[in-house]
C-alpha positions in Angstrom: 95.7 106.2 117.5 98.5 106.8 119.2 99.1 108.9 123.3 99.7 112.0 120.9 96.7 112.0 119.0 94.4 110.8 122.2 95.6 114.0 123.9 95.1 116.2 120.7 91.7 115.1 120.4 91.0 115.6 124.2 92.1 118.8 123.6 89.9 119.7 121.2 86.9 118.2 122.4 87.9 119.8 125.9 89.2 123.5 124.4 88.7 125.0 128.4 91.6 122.4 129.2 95.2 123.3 128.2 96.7 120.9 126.6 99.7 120.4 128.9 97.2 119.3 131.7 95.2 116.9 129.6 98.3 116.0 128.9 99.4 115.2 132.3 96.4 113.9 133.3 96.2 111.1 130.4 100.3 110.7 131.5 99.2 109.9 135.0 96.3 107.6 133.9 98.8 105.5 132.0 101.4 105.9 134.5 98.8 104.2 137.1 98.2 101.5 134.9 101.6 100.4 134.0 102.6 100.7 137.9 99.6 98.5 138.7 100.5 95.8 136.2 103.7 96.5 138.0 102.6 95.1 141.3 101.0 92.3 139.8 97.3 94.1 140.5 94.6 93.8 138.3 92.8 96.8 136.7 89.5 96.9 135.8 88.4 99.6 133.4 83.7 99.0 133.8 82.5 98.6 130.4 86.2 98.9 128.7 88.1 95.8 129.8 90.7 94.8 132.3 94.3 94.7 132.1 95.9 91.8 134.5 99.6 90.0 134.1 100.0 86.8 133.1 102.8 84.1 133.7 104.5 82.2 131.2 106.5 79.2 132.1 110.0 78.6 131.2 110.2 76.3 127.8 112.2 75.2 125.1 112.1 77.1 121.7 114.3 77.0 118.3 116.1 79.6 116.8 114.0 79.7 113.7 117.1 81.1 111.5 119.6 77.7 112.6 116.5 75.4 113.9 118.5 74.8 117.1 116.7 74.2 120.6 117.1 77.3 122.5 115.7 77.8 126.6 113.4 80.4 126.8 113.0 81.5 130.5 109.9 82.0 132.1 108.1 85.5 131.7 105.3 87.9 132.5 103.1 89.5 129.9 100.8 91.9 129.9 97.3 91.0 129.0 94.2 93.0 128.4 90.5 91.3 128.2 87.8 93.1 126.3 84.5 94.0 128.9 81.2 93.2 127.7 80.1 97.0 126.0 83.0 97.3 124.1 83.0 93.6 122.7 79.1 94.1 121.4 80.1 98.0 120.3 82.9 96.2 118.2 80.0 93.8 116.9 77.5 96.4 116.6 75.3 95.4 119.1 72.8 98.4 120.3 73.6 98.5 124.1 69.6 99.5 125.4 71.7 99.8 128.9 69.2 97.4 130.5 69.7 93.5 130.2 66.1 91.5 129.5 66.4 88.2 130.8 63.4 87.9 132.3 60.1 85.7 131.3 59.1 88.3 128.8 61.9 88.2 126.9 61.1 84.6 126.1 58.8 85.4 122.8 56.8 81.6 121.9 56.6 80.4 118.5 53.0 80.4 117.0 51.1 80.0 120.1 
């Protein structure tokens, strides 16, 4: 999916919206993201996962076309962990919304 068809279908699950604000507002939502990342802040989206920045230290690599050593400076990357109900909707785990770890959802074998 790309930002062009994520506003399209806003749009038309959302038809009182016009399609310039929806638009704007997913524009603004990505805009806060990236300027986040930006600052080194972490962003935590509940449920969806969290987008933080990661450093990579400077190394040596090889130009794989004439196999010579090359120095690769160090870096930043983006990097985005999944959150718990999108990782089991991806597995097709039934989220019940309420967590049972308690003593009755210990079940004994035969007794």
């Amino acid at each position: 999916m790309t930002k062009s068809d994520l506003i399209l279908q806003l749009a038309e699950k959302y038809p009182h919206l016009l399609q310039r604000d929806i638009e704007r507002i997913v524009n603004t939502v990505f805009d806060e993201i990236s300027n986040a990342l930006a600052r080194n802040s972490r962003v935590e989206l509940r449920g969806f996962g969290a987008f933080s920045v990661k450093q990579r230290e400077a190394r040596q690599g090889r130009n794989p076309r004439t196999g010579e050593t090359v120095s690769v400076s160090e870096k930043y990357v983006p990097f985005f962990k999944t959150g718990k109900q999108l990782r089991d909707r991806l597995n097709g785990v039934e989220d019940t919304g309420v967590e049972n770890t308690g003593p009755e959802a210990v079940t004994s074998s035969g007794e």
